[in-house]
BAVEXLO-484135 format. One record per residue: x, z, y of N, C-alpha, C, CB in turn; residue in three letters; residue number from 1. Coordinates in pm, 1 decimal. Glycine has a CB too. Example, Ala and Ser with C-alpha at 12.3 -4.5 7.8 and 13.67 -1.06 7.14 Angstrom:
1319.0, 780.0, -569.0, 1230.0, 780.0, -450.0, 1320.0, 780.0, -330.0, 1130.8, 904.6, -447.3, ALA, 1 $
1285.0, 708.0, -225.0, 1367.0, 714.0, -106.0, 1290.0, 787.0, 3.0, 1408.4, 572.5, -59.8, SER, 2 $
# end
This chain:
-3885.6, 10023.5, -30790.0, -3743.0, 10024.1, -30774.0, -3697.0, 10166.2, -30742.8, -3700.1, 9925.8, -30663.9, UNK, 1 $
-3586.8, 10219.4, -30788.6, -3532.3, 10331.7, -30826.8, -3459.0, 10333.8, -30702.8, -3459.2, 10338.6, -30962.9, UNK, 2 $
-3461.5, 10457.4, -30556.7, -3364.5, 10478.5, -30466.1, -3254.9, 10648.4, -30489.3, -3461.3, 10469.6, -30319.4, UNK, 3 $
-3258.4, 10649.2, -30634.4, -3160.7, 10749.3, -30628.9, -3023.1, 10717.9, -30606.1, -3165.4, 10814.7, -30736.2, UNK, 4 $
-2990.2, 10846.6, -30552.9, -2849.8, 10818.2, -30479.1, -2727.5, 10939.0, -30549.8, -2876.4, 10847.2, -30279.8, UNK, 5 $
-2622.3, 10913.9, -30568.8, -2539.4, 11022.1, -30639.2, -2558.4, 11130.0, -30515.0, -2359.5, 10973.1, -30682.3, UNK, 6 $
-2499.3, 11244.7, -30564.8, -2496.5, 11338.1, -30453.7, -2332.2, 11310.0, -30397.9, -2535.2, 11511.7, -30510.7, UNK, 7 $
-2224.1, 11219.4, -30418.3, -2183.4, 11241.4, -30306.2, -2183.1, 11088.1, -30203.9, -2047.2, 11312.8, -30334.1, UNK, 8 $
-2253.7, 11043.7, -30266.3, -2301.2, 10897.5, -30188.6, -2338.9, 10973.9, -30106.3, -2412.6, 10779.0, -30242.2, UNK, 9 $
-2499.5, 11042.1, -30121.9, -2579.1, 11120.0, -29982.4, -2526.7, 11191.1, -29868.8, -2658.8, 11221.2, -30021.4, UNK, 10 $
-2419.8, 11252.4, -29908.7, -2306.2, 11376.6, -29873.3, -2235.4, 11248.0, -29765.7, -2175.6, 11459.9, -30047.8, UNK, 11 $
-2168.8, 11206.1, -29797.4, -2121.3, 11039.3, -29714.9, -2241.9, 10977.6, -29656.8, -2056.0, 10903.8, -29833.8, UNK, 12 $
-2339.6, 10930.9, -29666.7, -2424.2, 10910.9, -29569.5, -2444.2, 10984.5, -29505.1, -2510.6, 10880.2, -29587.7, UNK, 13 $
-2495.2, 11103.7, -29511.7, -2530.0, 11239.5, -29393.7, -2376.6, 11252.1, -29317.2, -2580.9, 11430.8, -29492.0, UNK, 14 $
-2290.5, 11248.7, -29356.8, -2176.3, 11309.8, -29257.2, -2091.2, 11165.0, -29204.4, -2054.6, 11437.1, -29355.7, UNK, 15 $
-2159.0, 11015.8, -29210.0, -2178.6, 10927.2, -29155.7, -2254.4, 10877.9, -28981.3, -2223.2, 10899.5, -29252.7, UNK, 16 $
-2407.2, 10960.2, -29061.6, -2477.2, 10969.5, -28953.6, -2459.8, 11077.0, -28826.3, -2587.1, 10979.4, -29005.8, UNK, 17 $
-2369.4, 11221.6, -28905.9, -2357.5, 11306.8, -28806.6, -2238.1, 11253.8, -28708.9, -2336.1, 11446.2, -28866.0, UNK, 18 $
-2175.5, 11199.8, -28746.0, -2045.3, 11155.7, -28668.8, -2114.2, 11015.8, -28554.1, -1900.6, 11088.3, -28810.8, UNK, 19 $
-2158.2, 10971.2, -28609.9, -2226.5, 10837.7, -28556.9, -2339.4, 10887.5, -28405.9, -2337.1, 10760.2, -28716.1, UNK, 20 $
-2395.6, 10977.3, -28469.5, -2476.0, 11043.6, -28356.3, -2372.9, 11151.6, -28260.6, -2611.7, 11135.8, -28434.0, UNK, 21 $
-2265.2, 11194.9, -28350.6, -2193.0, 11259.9, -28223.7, -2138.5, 11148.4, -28169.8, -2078.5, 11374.7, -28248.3, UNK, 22 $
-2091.0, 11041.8, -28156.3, -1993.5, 10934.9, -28062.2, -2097.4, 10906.1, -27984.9, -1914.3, 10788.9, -28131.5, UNK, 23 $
-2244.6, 10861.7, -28028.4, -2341.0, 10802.0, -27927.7, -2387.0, 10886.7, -27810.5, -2461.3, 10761.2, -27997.5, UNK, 24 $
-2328.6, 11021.6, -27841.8, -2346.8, 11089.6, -27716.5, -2303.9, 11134.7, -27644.5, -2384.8, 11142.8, -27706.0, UNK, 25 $
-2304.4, 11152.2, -27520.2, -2213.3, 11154.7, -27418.6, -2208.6, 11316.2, -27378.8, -2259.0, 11050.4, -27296.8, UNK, 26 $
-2350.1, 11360.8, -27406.9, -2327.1, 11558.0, -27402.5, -2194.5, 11657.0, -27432.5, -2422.7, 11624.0, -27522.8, UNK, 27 $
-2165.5, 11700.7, -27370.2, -2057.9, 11775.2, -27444.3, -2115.8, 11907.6, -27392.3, -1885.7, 11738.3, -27406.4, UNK, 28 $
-2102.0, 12024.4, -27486.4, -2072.7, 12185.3, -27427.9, -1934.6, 12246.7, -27427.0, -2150.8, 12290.5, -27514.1, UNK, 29 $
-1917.8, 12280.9, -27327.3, -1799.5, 12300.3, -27269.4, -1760.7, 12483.1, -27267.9, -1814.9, 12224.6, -27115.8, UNK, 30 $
-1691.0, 12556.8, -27353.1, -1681.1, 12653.6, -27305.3, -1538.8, 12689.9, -27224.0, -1716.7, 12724.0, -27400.4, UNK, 31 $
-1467.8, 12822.5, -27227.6, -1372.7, 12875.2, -27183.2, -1254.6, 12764.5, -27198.4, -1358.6, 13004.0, -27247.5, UNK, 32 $
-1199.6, 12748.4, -27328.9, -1075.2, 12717.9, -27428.8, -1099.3, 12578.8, -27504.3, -1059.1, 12844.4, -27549.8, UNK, 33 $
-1257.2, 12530.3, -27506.4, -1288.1, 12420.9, -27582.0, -1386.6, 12384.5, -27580.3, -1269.4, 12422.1, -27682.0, UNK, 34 $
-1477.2, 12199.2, -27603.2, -1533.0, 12136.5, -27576.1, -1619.8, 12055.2, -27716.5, -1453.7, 12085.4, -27490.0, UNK, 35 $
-1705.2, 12068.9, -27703.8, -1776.6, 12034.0, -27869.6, -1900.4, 11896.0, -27804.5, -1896.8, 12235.5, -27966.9, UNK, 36 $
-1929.9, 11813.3, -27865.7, -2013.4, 11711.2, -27873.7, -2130.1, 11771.5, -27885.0, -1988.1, 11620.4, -27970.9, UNK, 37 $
-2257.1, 11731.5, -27823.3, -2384.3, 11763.1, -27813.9, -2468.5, 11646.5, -27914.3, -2423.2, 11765.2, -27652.5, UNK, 38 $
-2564.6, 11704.2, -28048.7, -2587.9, 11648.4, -28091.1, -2725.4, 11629.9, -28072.0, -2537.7, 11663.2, -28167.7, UNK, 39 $
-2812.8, 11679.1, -28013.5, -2912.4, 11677.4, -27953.0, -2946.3, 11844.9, -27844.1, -3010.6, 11637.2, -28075.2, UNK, 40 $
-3034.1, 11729.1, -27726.2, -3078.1, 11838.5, -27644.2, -3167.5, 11824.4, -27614.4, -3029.1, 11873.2, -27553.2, UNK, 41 $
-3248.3, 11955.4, -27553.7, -3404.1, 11930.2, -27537.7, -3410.1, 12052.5, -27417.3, -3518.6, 11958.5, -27705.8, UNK, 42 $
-3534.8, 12043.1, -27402.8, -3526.1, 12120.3, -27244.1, -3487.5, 12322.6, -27228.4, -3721.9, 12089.7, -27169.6, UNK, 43 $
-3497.7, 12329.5, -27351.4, -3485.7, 12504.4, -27352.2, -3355.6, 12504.4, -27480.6, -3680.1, 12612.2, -27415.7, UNK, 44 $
-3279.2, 12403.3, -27481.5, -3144.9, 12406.1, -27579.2, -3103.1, 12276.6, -27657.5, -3166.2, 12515.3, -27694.6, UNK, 45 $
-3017.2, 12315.2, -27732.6, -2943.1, 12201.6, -27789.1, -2868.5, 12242.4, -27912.3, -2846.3, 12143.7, -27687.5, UNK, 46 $
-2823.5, 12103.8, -27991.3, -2754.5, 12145.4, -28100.8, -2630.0, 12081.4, -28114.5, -2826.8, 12129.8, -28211.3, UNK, 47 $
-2523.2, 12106.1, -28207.3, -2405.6, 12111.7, -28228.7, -2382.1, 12091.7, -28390.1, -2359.2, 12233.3, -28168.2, UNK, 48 $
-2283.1, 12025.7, -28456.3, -2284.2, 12013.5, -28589.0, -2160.7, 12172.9, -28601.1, -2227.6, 11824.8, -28650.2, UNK, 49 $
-2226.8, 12173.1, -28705.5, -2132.2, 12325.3, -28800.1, -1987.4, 12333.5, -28771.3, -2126.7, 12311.6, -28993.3, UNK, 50 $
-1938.7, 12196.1, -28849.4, -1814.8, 12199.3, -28882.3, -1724.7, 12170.4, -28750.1, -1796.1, 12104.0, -28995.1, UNK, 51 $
-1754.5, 12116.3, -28681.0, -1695.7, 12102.6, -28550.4, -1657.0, 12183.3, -28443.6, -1753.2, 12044.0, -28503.3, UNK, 52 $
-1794.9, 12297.0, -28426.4, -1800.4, 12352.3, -28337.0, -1803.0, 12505.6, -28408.6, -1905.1, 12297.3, -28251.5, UNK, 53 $
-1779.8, 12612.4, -28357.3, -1758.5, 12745.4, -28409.5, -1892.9, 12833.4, -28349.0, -1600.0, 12806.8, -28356.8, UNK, 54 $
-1929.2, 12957.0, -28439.3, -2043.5, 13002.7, -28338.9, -2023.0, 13061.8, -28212.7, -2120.6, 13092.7, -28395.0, UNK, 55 $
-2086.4, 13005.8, -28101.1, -2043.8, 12980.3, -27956.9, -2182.1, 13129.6, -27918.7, -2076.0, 12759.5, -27879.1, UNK, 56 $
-2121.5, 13159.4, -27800.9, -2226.1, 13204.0, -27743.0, -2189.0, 13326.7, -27608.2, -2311.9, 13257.7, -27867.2, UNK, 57 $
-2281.0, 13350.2, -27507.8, -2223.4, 13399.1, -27385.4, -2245.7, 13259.4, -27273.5, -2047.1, 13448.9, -27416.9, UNK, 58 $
-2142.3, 13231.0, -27168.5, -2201.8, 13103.2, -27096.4, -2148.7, 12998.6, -27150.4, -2180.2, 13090.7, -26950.5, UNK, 59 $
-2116.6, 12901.9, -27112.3, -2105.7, 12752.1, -27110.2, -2191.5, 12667.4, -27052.1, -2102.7, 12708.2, -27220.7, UNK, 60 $
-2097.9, 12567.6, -27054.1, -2126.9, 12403.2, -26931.1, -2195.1, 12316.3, -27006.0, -1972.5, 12295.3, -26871.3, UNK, 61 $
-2289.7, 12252.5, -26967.0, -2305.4, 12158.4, -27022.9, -2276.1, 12035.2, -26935.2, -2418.4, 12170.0, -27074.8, UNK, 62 $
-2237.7, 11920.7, -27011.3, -2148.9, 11789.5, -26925.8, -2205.5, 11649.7, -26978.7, -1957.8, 11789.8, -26964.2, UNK, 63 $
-2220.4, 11556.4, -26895.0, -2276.2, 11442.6, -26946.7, -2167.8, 11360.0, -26919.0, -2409.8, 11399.0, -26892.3, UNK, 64 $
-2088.5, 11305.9, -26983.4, -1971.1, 11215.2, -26945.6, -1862.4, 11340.0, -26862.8, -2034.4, 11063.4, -26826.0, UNK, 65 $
-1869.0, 11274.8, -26717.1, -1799.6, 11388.6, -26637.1, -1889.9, 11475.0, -26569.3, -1706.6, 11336.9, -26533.5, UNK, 66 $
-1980.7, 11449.8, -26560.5, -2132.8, 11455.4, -26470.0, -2162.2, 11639.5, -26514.2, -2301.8, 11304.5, -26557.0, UNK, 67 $
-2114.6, 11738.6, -26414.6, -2139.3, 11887.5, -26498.4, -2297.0, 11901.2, -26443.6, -2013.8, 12049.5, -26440.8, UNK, 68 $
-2378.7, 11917.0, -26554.5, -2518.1, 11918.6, -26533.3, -2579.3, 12085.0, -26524.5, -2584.7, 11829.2, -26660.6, UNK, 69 $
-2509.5, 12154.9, -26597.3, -2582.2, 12293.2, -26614.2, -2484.0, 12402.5, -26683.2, -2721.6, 12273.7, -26711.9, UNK, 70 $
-2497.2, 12485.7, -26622.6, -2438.4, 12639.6, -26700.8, -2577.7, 12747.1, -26748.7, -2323.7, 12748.7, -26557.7, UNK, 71 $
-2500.0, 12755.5, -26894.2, -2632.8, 12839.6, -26952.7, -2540.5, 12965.2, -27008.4, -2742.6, 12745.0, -27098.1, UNK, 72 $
-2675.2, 13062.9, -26997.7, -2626.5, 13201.9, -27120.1, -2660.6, 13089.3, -27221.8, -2743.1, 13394.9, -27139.1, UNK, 73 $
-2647.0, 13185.3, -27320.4, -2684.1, 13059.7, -27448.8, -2679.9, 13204.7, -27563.7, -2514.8, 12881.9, -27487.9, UNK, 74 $
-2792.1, 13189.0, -27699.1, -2803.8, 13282.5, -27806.9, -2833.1, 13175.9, -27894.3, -2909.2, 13405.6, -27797.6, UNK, 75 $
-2768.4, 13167.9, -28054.9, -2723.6, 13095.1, -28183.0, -2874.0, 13114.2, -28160.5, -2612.0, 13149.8, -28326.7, UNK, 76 $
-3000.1, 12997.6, -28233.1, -3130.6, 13007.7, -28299.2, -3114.5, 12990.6, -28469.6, -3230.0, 12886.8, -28232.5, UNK, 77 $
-3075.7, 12905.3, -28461.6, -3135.4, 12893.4, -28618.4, -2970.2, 12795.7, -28665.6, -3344.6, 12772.1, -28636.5, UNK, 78 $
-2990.1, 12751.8, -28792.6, -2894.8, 12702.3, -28879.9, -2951.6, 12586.3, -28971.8, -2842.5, 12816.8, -28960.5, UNK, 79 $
-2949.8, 12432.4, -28941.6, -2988.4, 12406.4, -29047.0, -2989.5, 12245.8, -29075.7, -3104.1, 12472.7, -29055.3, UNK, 80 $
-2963.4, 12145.9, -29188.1, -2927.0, 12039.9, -29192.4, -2799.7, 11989.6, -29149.9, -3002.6, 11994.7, -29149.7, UNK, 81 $
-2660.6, 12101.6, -29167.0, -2565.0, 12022.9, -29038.1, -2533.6, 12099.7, -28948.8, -2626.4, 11910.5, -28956.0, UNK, 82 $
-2623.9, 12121.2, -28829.0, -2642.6, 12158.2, -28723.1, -2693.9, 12280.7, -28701.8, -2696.6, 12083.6, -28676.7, UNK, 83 $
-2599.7, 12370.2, -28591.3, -2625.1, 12488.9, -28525.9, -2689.3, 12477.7, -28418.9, -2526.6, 12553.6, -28500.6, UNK, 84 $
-2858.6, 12553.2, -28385.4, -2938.3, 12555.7, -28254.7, -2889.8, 12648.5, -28141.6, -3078.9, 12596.5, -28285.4, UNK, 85 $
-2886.0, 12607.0, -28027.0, -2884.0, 12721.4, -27968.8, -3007.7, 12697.6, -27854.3, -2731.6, 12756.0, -27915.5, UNK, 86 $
-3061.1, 12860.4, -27816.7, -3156.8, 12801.6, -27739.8, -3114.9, 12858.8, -27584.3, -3312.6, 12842.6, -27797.7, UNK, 87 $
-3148.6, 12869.9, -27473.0, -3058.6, 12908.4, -27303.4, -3175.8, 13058.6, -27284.3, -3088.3, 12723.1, -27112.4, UNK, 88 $
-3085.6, 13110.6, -27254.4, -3182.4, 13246.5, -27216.8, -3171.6, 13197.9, -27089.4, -3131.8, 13424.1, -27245.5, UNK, 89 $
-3071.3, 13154.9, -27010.7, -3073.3, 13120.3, -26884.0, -3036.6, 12968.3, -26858.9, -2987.1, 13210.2, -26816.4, UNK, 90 $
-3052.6, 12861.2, -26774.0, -3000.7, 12761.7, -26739.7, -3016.2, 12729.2, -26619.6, -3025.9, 12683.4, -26803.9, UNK, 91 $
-2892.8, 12691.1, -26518.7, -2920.1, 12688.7, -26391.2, -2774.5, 12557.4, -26371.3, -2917.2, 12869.6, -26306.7, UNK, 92 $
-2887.3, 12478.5, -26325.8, -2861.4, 12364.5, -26304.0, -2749.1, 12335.7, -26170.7, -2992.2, 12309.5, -26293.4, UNK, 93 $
-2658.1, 12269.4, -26195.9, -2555.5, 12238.2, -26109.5, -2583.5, 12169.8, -26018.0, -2464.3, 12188.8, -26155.9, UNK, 94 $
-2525.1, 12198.7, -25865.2, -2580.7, 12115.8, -25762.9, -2419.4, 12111.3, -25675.5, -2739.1, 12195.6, -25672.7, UNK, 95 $
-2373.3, 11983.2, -25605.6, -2274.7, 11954.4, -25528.6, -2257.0, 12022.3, -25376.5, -2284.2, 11821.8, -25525.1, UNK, 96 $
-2403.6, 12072.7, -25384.0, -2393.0, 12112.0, -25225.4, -2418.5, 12259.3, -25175.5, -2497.9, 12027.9, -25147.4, UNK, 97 $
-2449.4, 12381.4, -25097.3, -2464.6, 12489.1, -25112.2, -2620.3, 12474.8, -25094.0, -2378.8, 12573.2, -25031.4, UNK, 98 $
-2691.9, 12562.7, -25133.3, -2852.3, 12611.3, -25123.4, -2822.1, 12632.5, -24988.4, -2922.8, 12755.4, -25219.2, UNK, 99 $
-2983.8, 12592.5, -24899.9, -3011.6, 12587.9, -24802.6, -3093.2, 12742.9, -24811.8, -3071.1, 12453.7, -24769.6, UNK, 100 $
-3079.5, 12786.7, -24682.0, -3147.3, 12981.7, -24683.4, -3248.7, 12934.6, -24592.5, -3028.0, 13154.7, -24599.6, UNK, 101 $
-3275.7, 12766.1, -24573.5, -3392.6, 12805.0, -24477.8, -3472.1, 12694.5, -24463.3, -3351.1, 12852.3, -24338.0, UNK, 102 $
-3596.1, 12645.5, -24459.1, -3667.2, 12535.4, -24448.8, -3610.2, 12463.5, -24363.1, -3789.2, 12550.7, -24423.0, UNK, 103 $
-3518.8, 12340.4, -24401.1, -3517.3, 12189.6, -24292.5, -3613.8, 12142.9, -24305.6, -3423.2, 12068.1, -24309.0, UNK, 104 $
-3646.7, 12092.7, -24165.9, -3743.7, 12030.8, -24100.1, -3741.2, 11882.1, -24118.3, -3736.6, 12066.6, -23967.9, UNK, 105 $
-3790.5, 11760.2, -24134.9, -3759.9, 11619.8, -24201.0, -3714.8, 11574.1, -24036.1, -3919.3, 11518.0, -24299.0, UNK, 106 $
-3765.0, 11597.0, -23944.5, -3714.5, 11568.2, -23775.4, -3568.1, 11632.1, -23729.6, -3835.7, 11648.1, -23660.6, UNK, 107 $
-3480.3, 11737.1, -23844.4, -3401.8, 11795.7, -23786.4, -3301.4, 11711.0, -23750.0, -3370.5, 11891.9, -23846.2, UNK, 108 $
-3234.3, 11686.3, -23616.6, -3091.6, 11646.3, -23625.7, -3017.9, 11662.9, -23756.3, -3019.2, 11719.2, -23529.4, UNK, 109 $
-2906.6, 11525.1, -23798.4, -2827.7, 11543.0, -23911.7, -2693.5, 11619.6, -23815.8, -2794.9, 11379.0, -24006.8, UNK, 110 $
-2650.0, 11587.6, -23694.6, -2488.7, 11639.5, -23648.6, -2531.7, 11625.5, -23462.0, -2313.7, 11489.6, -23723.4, UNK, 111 $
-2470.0, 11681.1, -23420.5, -2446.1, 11756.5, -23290.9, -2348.8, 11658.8, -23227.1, -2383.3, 11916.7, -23308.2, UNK, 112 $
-2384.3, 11591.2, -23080.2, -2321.8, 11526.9, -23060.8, -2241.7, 11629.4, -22930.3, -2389.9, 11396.6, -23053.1, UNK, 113 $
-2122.0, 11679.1, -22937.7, -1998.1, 11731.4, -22837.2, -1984.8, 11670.2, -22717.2, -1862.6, 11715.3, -22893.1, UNK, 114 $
-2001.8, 11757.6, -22614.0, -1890.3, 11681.2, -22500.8, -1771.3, 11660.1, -22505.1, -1875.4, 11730.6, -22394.9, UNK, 115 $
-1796.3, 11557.8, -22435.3, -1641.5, 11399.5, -22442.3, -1508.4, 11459.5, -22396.9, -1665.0, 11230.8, -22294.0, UNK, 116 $
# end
Protein backbone atom coordinates (compact mmCIF):
# COMPACT_ATOMS: atom_id res chain seq x y z
CA UNK A 1 0.00 0.00 0.00
CA UNK A 2 1.16 3.34 -1.30
CA UNK A 3 1.62 6.22 1.78
CA UNK A 4 2.44 9.08 -0.52
CA UNK A 5 1.26 12.24 0.49
CA UNK A 6 0.91 15.57 -1.78
CA UNK A 7 3.32 18.08 -0.58
CA UNK A 8 0.80 20.30 0.69
CA UNK A 9 -1.15 17.62 2.59
CA UNK A 10 2.45 17.09 4.51
CA UNK A 11 2.96 20.94 4.82
CA UNK A 12 -0.71 20.78 6.77
CA UNK A 13 0.19 17.92 8.75
CA UNK A 14 3.59 19.30 10.00
CA UNK A 15 2.15 22.79 10.82
CA UNK A 16 -0.81 20.77 12.50
CA UNK A 17 1.47 19.03 14.73
CA UNK A 18 3.57 22.20 15.43
CA UNK A 19 0.61 24.08 16.71
CA UNK A 20 -0.76 21.03 18.57
CA UNK A 21 2.53 20.62 20.43
CA UNK A 22 2.68 24.37 21.03
CA UNK A 23 -0.98 24.40 22.98
CA UNK A 24 0.14 21.14 24.91
CA UNK A 25 2.64 23.15 26.46
CA UNK A 26 2.61 25.17 29.11
CA UNK A 27 6.52 26.61 28.67
CA UNK A 28 6.62 29.91 27.58
CA UNK A 29 9.99 32.18 27.02
CA UNK A 30 9.41 35.32 28.07
CA UNK A 31 11.50 38.22 26.95
CA UNK A 32 11.53 42.19 27.41
CA UNK A 33 8.30 43.17 24.97
CA UNK A 34 7.08 39.48 24.24
CA UNK A 35 6.27 35.91 25.07
CA UNK A 36 6.67 32.81 22.65
CA UNK A 37 5.50 29.07 23.45
CA UNK A 38 8.17 26.53 24.34
CA UNK A 39 8.24 23.72 22.06
CA UNK A 40 10.52 21.57 23.71
CA UNK A 41 13.04 21.77 26.62
CA UNK A 42 15.81 19.91 27.85
CA UNK A 43 18.29 20.60 30.52
CA UNK A 44 21.03 22.92 28.73
CA UNK A 45 18.03 24.63 26.31
CA UNK A 46 15.02 24.65 24.41
CA UNK A 47 13.20 25.22 21.26
CA UNK A 48 10.75 27.56 19.69
CA UNK A 49 8.95 27.26 16.21
CA UNK A 50 10.37 29.85 13.42
CA UNK A 51 7.40 31.50 12.50
CA UNK A 52 6.19 32.53 15.78
CA UNK A 53 8.98 33.55 17.54
CA UNK A 54 11.81 35.99 16.08
CA UNK A 55 15.62 35.34 16.62
CA UNK A 56 15.75 35.95 20.39
CA UNK A 57 18.79 36.20 22.28
CA UNK A 58 20.62 38.03 25.42
CA UNK A 59 18.36 37.07 28.76
CA UNK A 60 14.97 35.79 29.15
CA UNK A 61 12.46 33.96 31.55
CA UNK A 62 11.49 30.96 31.28
CA UNK A 63 7.69 30.28 32.72
CA UNK A 64 5.66 27.23 33.28
CA UNK A 65 2.03 28.36 33.37
CA UNK A 66 2.64 31.31 35.89
CA UNK A 67 5.29 29.37 37.76
CA UNK A 68 8.76 31.74 36.72
CA UNK A 69 11.24 28.84 36.73
CA UNK A 70 14.55 30.33 35.34
CA UNK A 71 16.39 33.29 33.71
CA UNK A 72 18.94 32.41 31.10
CA UNK A 73 21.66 34.21 28.81
CA UNK A 74 20.61 32.30 25.91
CA UNK A 75 22.81 31.93 22.14
CA UNK A 76 20.54 30.76 18.71
CA UNK A 77 22.17 26.80 18.18
CA UNK A 78 21.03 25.49 15.27
CA UNK A 79 17.86 25.80 12.79
CA UNK A 80 15.92 23.03 11.79
CA UNK A 81 12.51 21.13 10.96
CA UNK A 82 10.34 24.21 12.10
CA UNK A 83 12.14 24.98 15.03
CA UNK A 84 14.83 27.40 16.34
CA UNK A 85 17.45 25.82 19.21
CA UNK A 86 18.68 27.76 21.65
CA UNK A 87 21.13 26.49 24.05
CA UNK A 88 21.75 28.73 28.01
CA UNK A 89 25.26 29.86 28.39
CA UNK A 90 23.87 30.65 31.75
CA UNK A 91 20.68 29.44 33.73
CA UNK A 92 19.90 30.34 37.18
CA UNK A 93 17.03 29.12 38.55
CA UNK A 94 14.35 31.20 40.34
CA UNK A 95 13.80 30.97 43.98
CA UNK A 96 10.88 32.93 46.23
CA UNK A 97 13.09 33.48 49.04
CA UNK A 98 16.62 35.30 49.54
CA UNK A 99 19.90 32.89 49.64
CA UNK A 100 20.92 32.11 52.99
CA UNK A 101 24.97 33.53 53.60
CA UNK A 102 25.18 30.96 56.19
CA UNK A 103 24.69 27.28 57.26
CA UNK A 104 21.16 26.79 59.24
CA UNK A 105 21.39 24.45 61.65
CA UNK A 106 18.12 21.77 61.42
CA UNK A 107 17.78 22.66 65.63
CA UNK A 108 17.73 26.43 64.77
CA UNK A 109 14.82 28.35 66.27
CA UNK A 110 12.19 29.31 63.37
CA UNK A 111 11.15 33.07 65.40
CA UNK A 112 12.12 34.77 68.65
CA UNK A 113 9.73 34.89 71.17
CA UNK A 114 9.61 39.07 72.64
CA UNK A 115 8.84 40.29 75.90
CA UNK A 116 5.15 40.77 76.71
Amino acid sequence: MSTFLSKEVREGLEAAHRLARARRSRLRVRTADAEFPVIRFWEDGFAVEVETAPRLRGFVDIYDGPEHLTRCLIVASDEEAGERRYDFKRATPVSDSAPLDFERPDTAPVALIGPS
